[in-house]
C-alpha positions in Angstrom: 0.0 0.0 0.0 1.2 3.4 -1.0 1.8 5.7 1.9 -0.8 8.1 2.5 1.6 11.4 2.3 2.9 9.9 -0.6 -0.1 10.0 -2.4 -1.1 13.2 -1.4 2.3 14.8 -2.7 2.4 12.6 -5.8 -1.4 13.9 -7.0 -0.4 17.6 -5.8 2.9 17.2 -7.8 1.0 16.0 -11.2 -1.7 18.9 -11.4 -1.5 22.2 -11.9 -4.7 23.1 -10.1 -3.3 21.8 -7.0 -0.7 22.9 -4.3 0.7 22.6 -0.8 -0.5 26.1 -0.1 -4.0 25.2 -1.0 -3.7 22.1 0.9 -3.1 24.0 3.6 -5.8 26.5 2.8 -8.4 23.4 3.4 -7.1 21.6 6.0 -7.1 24.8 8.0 -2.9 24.6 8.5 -0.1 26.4 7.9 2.1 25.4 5.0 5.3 24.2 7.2 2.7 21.9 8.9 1.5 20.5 5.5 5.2 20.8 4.3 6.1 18.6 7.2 3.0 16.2 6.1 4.0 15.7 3.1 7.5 13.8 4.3 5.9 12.0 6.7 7.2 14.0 10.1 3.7 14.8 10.7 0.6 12.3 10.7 -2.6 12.4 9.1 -5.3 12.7 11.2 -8.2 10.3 10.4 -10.8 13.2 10.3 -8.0 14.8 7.9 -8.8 12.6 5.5 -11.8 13.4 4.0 -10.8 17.4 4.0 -8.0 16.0 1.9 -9.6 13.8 -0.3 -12.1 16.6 -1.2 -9.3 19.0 -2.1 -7.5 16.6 -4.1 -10.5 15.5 -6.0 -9.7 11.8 -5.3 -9.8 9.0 -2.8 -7.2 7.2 -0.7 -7.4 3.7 -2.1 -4.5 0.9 -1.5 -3.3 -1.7 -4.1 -6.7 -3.2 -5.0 -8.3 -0.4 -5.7 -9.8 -0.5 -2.2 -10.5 2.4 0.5 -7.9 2.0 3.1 -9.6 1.2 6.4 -9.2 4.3 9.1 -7.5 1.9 11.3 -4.8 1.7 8.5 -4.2 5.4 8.0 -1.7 6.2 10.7 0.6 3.5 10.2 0.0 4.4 6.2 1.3 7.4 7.3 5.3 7.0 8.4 7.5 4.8 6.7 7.7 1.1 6.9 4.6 1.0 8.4 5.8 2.3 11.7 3.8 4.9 13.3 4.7 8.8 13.0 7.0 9.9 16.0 10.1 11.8 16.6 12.5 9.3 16.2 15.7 8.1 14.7 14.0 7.1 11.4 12.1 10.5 10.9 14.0 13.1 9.6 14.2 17.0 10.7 13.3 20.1 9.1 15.8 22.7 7.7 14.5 26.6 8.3 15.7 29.9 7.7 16.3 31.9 5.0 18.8 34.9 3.7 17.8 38.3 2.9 19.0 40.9 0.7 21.8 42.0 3.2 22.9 38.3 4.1 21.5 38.5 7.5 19.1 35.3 8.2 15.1 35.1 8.8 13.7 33.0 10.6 9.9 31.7 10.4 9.1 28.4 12.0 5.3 28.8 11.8 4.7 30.2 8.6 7.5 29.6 6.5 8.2 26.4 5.0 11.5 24.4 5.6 14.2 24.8 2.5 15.3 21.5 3.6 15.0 17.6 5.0 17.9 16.2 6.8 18.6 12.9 9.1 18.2 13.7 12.7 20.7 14.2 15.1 20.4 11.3 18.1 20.4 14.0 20.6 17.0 15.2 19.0 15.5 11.4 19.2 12.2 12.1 21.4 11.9 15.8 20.7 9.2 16.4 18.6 9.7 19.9 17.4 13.3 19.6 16.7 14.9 21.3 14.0 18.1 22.4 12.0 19.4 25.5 10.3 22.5 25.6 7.5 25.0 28.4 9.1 24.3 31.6 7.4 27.6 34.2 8.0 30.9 33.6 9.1 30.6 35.9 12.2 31.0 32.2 14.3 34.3 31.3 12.6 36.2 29.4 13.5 33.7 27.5 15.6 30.8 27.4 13.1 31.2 28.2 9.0 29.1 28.9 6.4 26.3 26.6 4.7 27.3 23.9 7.9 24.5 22.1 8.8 23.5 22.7 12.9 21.1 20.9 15.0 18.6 22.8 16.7 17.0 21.8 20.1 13.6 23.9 20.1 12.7 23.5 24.7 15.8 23.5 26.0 17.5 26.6 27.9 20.4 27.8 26.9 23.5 27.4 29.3 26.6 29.9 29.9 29.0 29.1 27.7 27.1 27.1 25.1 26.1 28.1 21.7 22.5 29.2 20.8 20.3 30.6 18.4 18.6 33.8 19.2 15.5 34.5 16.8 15.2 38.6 17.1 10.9 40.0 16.9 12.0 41.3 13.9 12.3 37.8 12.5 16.3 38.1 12.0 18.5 35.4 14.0 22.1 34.9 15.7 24.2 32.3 16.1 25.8 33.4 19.6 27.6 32.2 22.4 25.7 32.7 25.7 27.8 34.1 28.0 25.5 35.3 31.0 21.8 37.6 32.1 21.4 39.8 34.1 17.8 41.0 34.6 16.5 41.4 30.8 20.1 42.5 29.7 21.4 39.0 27.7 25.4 38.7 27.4 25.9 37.4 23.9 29.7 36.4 22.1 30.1 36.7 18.5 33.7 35.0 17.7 34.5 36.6 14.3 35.6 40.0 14.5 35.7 38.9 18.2 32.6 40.9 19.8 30.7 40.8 22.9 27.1 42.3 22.8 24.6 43.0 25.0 20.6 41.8 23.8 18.0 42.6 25.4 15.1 40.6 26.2 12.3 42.4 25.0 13.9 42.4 21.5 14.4 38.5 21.4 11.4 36.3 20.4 13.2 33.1 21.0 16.7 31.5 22.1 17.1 28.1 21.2 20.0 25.8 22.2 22.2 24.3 19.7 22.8 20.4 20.5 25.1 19.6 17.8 25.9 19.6 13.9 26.5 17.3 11.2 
């Protein structure tokens, strides 16, 4: 039996009346979380299925030319029949993107991700997990350019360890955390060498970088 995300990307893929944005439109979800459907990081719900169905002008059938039971769907869902979970077999979603002046925005809700990539095991069990590709080299030698970083999205950051700071203006920082005091954040950038001070009203996010490929 053909994998239910499968399907759905295959008939999307072959008509010109149909996309992921529209998809989304339907289903009621943003495109990341379709985006994310569509590889089989995020399950279809079985009272998804008909909202889908509808859109696509088809039906979910298996082999035979049969409707796939309900009961089916989930597993239909992940591959190798297993069912959809954050682990070692499902991969994790590459965000961000550059702007016109090389600085890097980041949109986990809306946008969707530019890549798939295997995940890291220190993201096995995290559901929201996530990587970026290194954007500038204002981390060298530590990080460089287009490297691929793993991204832990609940953790707190610790003194001394490397984050990444996503700014309300939707730009983000690879930094090292240093230390806070009150709202005033003391953030390390290693090339030119350069210690700054954030504050905490102006950050949206820090998440803690867990490793890299």
């Amino acid at each position: 039996m053909q994998p239910i995300h499968i399907w759905i990307k295959s008939v999307i893929d072959s008509s010109r009346d149909l996309s992921q944005k529209g998809l989304a439109e339907a289903m009621g979800l943003n495109p990341a979380a379709v985006n994310r459907m569509l590889h089989g990081a995020r399950k279809v719900k079985v009272d998804e299925v008909s909202v889908i169905e509808k859109y696509l002008g088809q039906t979910y059938q298996n082999n035979n030319g049969h409707f796939t039971p309900q009961a089916e769907i989930y597993a239909a869902a992940a591959p190798s029949g297993q069912a959809v979970s954050a682990s070692q077999n499902m991969p994790v979603p590459v965000y961000g993107r550059q702007d016109d002046s090389l600085q890097m925005d980041l949109d986990i809700e809306s946008e969707a991700p530019v890549d798939w990539v295997i995940r890291h095991p220190y993201l096995n069990g995290v559901q929201d997990g996530f990587a970026i590709y290194v954007f500038s080299d204002d981390m060298k030698p530590r990080y460089f350019p287009g490297e691929l970083v793993y991204i832990h999205p609940g953790r707190p950051p610790e003194i001394g360890k490397d984050c990444l700071i996503k700014m309300k203006n939707g730009q983000a920082h690879l930094r090292r955390y240093m230390d806070r005091n009150g709202n005033s954040l003391h953030m390390r950038q290693f090339n030119p060498p350069q210690d700054d001070i954030m504050h905490a009203d102006d950050i949206d996010e820090i998440y803690t970088v867990i490793g890299r490929a």
